[in-house]
PyMOL commands that place a pseudoatom at each C-alpha (Angstrom):
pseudoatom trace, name=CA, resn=UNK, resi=1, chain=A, elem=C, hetatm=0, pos=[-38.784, 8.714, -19.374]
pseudoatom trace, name=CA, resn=UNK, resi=2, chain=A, elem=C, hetatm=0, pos=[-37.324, 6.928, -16.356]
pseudoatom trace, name=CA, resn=UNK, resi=3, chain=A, elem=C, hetatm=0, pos=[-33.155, 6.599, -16.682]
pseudoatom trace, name=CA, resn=UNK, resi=4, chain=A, elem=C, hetatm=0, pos=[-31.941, 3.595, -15.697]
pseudoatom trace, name=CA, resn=UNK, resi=5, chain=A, elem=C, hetatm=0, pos=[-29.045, 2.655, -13.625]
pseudoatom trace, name=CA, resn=UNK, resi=6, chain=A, elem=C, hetatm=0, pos=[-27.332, -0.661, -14.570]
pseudoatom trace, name=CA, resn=UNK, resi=7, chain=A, elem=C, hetatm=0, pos=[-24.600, -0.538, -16.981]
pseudoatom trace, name=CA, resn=UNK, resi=8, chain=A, elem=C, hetatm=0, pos=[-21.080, -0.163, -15.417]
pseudoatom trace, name=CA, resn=UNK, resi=9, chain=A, elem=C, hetatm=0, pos=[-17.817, -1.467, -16.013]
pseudoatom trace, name=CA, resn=UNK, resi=10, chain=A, elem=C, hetatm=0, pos=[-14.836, -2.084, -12.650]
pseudoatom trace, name=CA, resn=UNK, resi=11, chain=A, elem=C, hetatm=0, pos=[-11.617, -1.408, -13.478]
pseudoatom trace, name=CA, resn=UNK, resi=12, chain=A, elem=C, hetatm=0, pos=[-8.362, -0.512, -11.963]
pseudoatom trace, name=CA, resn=UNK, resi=13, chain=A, elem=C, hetatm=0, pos=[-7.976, 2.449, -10.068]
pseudoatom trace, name=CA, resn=UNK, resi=14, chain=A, elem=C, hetatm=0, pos=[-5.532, 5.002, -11.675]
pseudoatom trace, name=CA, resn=UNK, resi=15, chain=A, elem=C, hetatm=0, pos=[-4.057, 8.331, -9.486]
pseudoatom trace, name=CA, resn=UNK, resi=16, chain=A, elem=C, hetatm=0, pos=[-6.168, 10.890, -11.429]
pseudoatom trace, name=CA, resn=UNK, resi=17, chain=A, elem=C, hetatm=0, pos=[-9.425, 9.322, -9.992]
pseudoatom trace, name=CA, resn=UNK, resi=18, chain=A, elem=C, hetatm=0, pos=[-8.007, 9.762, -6.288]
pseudoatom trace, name=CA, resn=UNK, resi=19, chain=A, elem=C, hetatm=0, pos=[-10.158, 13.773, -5.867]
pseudoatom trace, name=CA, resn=UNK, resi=20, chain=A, elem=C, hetatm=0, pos=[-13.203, 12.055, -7.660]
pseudoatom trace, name=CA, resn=UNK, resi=21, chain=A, elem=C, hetatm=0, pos=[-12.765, 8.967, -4.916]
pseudoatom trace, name=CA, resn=UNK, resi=22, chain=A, elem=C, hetatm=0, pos=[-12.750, 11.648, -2.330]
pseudoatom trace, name=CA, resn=UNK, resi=23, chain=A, elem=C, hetatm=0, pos=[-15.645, 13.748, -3.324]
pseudoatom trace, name=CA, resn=UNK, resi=24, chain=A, elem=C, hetatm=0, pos=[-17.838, 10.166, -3.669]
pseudoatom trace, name=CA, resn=UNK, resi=25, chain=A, elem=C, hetatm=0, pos=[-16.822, 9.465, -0.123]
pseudoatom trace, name=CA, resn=UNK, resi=26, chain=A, elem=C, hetatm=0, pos=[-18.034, 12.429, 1.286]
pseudoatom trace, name=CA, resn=UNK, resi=27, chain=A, elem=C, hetatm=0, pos=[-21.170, 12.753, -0.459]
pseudoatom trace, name=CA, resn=UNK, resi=28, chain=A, elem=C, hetatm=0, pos=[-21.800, 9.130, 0.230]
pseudoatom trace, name=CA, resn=UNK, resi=29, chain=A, elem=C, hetatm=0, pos=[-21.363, 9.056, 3.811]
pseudoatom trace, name=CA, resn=UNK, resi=30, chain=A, elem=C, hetatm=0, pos=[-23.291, 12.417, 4.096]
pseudoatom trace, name=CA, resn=UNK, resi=31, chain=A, elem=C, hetatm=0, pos=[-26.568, 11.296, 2.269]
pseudoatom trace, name=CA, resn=UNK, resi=32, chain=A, elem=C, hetatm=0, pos=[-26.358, 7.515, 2.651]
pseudoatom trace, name=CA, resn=UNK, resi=33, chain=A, elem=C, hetatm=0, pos=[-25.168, 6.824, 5.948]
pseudoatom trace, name=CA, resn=UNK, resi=34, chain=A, elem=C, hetatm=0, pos=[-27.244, 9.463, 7.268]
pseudoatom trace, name=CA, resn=UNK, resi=35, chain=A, elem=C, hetatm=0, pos=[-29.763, 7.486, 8.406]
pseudoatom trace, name=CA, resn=UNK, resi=36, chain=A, elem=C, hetatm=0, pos=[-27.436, 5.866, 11.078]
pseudoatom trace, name=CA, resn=UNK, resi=37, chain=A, elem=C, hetatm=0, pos=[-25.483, 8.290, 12.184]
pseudoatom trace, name=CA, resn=UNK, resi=38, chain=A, elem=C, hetatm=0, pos=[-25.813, 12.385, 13.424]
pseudoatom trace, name=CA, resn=UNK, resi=39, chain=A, elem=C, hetatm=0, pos=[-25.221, 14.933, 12.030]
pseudoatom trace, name=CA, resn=UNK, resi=40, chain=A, elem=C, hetatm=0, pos=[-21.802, 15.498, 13.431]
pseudoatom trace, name=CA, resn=UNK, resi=41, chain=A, elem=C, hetatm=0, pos=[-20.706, 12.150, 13.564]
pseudoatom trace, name=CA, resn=UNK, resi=42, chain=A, elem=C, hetatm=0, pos=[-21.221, 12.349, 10.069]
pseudoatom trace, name=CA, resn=UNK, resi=43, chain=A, elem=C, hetatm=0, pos=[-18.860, 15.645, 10.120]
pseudoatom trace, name=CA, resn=UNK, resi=44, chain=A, elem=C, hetatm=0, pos=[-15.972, 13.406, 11.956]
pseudoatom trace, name=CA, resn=UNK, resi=45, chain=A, elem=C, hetatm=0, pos=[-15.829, 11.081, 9.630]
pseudoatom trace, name=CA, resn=UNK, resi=46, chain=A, elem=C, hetatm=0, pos=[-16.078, 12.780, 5.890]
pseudoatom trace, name=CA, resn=UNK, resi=47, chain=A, elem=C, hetatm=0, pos=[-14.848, 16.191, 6.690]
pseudoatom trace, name=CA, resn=UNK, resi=48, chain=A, elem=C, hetatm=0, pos=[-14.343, 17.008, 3.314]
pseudoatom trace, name=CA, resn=UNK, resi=49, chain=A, elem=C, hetatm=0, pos=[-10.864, 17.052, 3.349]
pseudoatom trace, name=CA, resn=UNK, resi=50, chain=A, elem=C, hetatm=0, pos=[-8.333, 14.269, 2.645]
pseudoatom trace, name=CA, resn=UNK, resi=51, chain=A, elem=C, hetatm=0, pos=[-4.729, 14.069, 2.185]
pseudoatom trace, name=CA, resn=UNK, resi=52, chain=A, elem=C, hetatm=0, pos=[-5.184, 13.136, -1.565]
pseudoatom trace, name=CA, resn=UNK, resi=53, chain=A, elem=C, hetatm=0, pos=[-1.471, 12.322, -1.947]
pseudoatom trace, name=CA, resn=UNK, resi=54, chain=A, elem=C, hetatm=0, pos=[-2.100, 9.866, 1.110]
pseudoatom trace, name=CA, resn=UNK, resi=55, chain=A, elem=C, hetatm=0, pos=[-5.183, 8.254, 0.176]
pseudoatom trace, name=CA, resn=UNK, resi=56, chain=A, elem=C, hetatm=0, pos=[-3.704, 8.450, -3.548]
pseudoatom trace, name=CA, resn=UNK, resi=57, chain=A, elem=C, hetatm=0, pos=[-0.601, 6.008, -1.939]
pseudoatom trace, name=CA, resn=UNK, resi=58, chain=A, elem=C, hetatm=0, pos=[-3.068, 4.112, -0.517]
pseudoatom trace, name=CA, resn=UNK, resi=59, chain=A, elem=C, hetatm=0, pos=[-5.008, 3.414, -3.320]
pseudoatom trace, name=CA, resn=UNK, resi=60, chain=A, elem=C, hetatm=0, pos=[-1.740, 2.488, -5.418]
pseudoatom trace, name=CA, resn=UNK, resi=61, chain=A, elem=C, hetatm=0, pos=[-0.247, 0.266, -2.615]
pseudoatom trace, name=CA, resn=UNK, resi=62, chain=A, elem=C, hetatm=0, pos=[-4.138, -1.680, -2.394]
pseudoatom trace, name=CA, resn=UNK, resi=63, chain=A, elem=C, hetatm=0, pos=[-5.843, -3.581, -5.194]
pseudoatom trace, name=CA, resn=UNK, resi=64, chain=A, elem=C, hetatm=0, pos=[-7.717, -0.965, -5.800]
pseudoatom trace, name=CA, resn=UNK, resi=65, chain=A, elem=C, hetatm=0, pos=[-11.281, -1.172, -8.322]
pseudoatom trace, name=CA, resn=UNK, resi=66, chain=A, elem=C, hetatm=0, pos=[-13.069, 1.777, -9.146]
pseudoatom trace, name=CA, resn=UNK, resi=67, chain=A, elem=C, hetatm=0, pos=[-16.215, 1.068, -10.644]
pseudoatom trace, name=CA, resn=UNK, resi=68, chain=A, elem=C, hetatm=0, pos=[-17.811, 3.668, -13.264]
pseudoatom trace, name=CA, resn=UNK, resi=69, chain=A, elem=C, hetatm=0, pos=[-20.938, 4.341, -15.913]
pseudoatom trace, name=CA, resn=UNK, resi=70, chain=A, elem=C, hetatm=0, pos=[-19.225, 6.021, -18.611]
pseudoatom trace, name=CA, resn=UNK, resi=71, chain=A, elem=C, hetatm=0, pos=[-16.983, 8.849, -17.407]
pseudoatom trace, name=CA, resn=UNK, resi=72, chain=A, elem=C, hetatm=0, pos=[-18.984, 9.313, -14.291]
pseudoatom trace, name=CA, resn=UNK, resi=73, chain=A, elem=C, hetatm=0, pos=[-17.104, 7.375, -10.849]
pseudoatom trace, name=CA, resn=UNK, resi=74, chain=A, elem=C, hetatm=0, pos=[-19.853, 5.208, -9.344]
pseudoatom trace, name=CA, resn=UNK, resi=75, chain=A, elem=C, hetatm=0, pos=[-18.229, 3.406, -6.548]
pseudoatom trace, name=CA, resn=UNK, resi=76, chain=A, elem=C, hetatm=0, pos=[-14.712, 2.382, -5.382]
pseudoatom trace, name=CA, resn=UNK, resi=77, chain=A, elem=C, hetatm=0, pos=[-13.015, -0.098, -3.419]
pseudoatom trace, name=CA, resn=UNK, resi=78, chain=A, elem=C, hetatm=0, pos=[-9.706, -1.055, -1.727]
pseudoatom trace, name=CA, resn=UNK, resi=79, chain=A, elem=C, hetatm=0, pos=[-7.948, -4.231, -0.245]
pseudoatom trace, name=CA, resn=UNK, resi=80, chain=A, elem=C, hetatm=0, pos=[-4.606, -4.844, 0.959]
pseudoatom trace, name=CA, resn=UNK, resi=81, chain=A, elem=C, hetatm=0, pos=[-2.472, -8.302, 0.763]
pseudoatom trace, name=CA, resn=UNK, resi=82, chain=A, elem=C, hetatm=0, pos=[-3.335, -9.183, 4.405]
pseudoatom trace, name=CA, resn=UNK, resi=83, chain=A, elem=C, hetatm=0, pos=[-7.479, -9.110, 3.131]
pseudoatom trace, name=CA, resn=UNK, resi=84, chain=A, elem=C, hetatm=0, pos=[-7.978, -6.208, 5.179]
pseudoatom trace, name=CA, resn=UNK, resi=85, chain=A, elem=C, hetatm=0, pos=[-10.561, -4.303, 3.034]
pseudoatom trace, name=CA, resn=UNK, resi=86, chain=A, elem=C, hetatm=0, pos=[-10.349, -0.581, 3.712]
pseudoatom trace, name=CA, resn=UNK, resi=87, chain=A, elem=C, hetatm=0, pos=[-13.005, 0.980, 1.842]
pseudoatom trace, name=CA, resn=UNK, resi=88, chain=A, elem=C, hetatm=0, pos=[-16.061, 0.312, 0.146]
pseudoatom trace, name=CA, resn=UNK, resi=89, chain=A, elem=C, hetatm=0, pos=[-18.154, 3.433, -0.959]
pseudoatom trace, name=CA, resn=UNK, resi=90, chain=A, elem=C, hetatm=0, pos=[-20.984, 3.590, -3.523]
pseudoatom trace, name=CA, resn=UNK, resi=91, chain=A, elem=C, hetatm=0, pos=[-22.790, 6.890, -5.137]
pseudoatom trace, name=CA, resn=UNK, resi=92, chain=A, elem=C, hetatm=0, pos=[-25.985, 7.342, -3.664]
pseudoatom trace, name=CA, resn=UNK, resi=93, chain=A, elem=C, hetatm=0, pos=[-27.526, 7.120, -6.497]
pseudoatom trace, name=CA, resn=UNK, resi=94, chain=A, elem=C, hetatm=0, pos=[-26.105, 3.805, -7.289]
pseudoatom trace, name=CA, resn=UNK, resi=95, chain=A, elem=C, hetatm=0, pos=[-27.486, 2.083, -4.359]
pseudoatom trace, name=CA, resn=UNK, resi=96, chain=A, elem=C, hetatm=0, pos=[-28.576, -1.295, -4.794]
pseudoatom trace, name=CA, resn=UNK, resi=97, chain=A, elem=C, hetatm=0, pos=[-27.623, -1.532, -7.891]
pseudoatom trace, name=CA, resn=UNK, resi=98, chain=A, elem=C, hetatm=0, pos=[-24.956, -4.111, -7.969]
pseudoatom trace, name=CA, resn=UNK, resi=99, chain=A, elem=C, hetatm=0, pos=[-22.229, -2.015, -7.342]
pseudoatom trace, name=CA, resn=UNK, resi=100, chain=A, elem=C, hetatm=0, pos=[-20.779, -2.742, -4.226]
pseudoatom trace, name=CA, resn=UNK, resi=101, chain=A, elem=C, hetatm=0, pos=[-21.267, -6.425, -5.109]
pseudoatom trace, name=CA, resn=UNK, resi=102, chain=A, elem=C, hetatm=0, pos=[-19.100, -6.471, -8.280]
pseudoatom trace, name=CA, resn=UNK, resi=103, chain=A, elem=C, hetatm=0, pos=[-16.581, -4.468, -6.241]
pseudoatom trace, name=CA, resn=UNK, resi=104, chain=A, elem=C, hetatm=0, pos=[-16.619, -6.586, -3.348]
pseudoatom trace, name=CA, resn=UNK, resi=105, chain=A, elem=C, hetatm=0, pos=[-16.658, -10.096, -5.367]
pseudoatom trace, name=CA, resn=UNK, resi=106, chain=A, elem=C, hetatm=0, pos=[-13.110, -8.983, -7.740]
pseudoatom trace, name=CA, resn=UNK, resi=107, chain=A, elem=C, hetatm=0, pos=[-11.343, -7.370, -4.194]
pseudoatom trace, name=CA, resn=UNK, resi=108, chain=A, elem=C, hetatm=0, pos=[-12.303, -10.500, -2.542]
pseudoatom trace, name=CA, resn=UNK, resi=109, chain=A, elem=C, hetatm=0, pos=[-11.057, -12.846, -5.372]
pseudoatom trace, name=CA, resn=UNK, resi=110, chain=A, elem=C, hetatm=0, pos=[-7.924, -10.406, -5.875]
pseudoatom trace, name=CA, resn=UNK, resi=111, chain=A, elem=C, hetatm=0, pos=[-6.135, -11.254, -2.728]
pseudoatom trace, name=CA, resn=UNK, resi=112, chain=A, elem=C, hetatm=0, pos=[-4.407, -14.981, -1.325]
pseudoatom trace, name=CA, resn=UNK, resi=113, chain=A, elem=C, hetatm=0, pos=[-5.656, -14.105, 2.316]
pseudoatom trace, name=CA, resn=UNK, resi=114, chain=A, elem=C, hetatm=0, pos=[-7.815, -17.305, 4.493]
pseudoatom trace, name=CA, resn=UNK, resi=115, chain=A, elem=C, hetatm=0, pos=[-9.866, -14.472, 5.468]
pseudoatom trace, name=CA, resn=UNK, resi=116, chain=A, elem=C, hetatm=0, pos=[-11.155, -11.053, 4.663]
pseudoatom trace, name=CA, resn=UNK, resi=117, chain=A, elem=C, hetatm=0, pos=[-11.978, -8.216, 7.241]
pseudoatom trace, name=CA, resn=UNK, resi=118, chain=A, elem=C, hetatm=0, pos=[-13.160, -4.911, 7.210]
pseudoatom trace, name=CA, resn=UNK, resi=119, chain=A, elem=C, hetatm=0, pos=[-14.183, -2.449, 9.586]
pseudoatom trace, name=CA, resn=UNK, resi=120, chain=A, elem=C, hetatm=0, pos=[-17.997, -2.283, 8.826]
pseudoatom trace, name=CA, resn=UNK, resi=121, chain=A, elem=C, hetatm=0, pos=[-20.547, 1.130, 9.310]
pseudoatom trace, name=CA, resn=UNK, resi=122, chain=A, elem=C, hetatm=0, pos=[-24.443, 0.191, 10.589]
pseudoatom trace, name=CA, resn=UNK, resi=123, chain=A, elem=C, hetatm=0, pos=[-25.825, 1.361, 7.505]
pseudoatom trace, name=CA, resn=UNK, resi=124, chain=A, elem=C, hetatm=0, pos=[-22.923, -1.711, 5.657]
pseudoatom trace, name=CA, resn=UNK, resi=125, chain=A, elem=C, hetatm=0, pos=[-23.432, -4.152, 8.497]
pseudoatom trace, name=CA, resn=UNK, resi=126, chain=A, elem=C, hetatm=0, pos=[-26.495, -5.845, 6.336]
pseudoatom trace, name=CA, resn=UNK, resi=127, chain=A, elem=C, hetatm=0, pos=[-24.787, -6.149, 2.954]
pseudoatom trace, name=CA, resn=UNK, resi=128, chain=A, elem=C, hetatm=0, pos=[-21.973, -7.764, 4.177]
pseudoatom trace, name=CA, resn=UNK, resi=129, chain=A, elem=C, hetatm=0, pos=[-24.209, -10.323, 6.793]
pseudoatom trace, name=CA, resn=UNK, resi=130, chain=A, elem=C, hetatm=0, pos=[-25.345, -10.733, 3.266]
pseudoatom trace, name=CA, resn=UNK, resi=131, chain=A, elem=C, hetatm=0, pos=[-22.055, -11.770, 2.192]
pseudoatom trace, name=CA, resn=UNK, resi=132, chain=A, elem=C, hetatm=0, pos=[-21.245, -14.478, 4.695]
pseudoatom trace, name=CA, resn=UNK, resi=133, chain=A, elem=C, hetatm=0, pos=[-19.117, -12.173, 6.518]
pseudoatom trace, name=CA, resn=UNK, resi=134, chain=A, elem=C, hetatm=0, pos=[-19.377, -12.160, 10.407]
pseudoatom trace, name=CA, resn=UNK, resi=135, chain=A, elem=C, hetatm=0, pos=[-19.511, -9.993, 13.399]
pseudoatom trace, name=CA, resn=UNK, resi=136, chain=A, elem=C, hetatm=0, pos=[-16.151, -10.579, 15.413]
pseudoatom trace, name=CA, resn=UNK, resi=137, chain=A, elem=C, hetatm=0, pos=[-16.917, -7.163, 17.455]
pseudoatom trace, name=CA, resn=UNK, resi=138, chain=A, elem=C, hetatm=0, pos=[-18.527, -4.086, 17.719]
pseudoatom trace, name=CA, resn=UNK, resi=139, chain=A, elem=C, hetatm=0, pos=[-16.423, -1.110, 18.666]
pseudoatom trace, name=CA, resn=UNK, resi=140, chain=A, elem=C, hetatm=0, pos=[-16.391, 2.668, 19.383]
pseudoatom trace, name=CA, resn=UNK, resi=141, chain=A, elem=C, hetatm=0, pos=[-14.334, 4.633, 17.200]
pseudoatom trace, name=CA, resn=UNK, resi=142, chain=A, elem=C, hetatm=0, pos=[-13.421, 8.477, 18.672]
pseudoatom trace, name=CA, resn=UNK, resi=143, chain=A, elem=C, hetatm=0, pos=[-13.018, 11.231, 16.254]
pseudoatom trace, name=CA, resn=UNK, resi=144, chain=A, elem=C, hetatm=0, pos=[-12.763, 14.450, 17.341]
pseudoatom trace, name=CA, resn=UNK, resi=145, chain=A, elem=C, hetatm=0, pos=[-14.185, 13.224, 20.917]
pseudoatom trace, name=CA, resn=UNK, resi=146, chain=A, elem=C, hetatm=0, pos=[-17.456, 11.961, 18.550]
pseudoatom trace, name=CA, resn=UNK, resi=147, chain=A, elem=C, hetatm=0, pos=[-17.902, 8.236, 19.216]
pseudoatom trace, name=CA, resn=UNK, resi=148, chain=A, elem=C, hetatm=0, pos=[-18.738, 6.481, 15.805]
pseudoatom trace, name=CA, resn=UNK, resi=149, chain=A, elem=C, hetatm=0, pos=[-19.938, 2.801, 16.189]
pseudoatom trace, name=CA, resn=UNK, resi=150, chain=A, elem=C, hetatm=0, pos=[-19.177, 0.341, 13.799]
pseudoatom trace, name=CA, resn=UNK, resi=151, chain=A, elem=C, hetatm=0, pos=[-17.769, -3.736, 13.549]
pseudoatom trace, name=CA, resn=UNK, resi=152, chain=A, elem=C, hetatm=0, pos=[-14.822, -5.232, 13.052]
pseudoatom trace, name=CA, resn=UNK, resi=153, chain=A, elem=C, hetatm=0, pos=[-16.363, -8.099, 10.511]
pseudoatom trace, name=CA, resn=UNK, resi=154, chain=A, elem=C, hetatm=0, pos=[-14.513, -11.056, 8.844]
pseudoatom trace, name=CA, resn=UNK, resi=155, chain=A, elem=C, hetatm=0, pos=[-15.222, -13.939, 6.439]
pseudoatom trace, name=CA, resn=UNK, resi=156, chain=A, elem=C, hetatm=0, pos=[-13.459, -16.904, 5.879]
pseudoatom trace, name=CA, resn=UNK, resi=157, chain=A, elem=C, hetatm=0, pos=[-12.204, -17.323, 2.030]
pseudoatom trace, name=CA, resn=UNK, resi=158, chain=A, elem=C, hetatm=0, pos=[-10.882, -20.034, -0.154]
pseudoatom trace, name=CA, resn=UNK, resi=159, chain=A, elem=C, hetatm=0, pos=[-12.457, -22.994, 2.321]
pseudoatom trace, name=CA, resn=UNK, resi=160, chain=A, elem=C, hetatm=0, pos=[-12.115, -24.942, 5.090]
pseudoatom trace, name=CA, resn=UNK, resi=161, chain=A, elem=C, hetatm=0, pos=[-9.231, -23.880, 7.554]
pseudoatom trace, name=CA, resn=UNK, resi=162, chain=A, elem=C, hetatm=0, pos=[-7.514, -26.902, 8.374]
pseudoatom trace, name=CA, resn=UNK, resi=163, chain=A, elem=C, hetatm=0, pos=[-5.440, -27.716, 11.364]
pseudoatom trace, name=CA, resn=UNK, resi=164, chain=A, elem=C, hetatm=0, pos=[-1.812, -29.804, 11.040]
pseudoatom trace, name=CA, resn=UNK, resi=165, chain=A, elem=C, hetatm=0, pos=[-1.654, -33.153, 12.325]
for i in range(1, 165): cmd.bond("trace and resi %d" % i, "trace and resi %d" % (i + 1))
show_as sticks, trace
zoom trace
């Protein structure tokens, strides 16, 4: 019998989820983004270790929605009051499924910003096209001497920028 993959609830990210949040970003970037990036690039940029008390303040300073089937952590997501959105990470088995869509709509709705942007990987670049948001640039990150490409994207929020008289 075939399990299926579609019921899970978002809610607000709490401190004791912070190692599970790091262990999902590592094995996500590892299997998922694989296909756009080497094999040490990959290595640069989920080492396996984070500063959990860091990312853990991070989290807690961010609206911060964790998204999860039960007890198991399916995806996570974080976005500061300027609408910078920080990270956006999904279990690879939970790909496609709606995940990074439910995050993405409540982080987008959760802040007063005119526009959102995020620093986007390849394998992201299409879901957030998707989304309306835009390429502004693409850039060359350096890790470890490893160049990692990825784009600076941004959408425009809560219509029509208007310009004083």
């Amino acid at each position: 019998m075939r399990e299926t993959r579609t019921a899970f609830t978002v809610r607000a990210y709490r401190s004791a989820d912070c190692e599970s949040l790091a262990e999902l970003f590592y094995q996500t970037v590892h299997t998922v983004n694989a296909k756009d990036y080497t094999r040490e690039q990959l290595a640069v940029w989920a080492t396996g270790t984070v500063d959990l008390e860091r990312w853990d303040a991070s989290f807690l300073e961010h609206e911060t929605l964790v998204a999860a089937a039960g007890e198991c952590i399916v995806g996570f997501g974080d976005i500061d009051a300027s609408g910078y959105l920080d990270r956006l990470y999904v279990h690879k088995d939970w790909q496609g499924m709606g995940v990074a869509t439910a995050l993405c709509d409540r982080l987008e709705q959760a802040v007063a910003a005119d526009r959102i942007v995020s620093h986007v990987s390849i394998t992201a670049k299409p879901f957030f096209l998707q989304r309306g948001y835009v390429v502004k640039k693409e850039q060359q990150v350096v890790r470890e001497g490893i160049f990692l490409t990825n784009y600076v994207m941004e959408k425009t929020v809560g219509g029509t920028l208007c310009e004083p008289l």
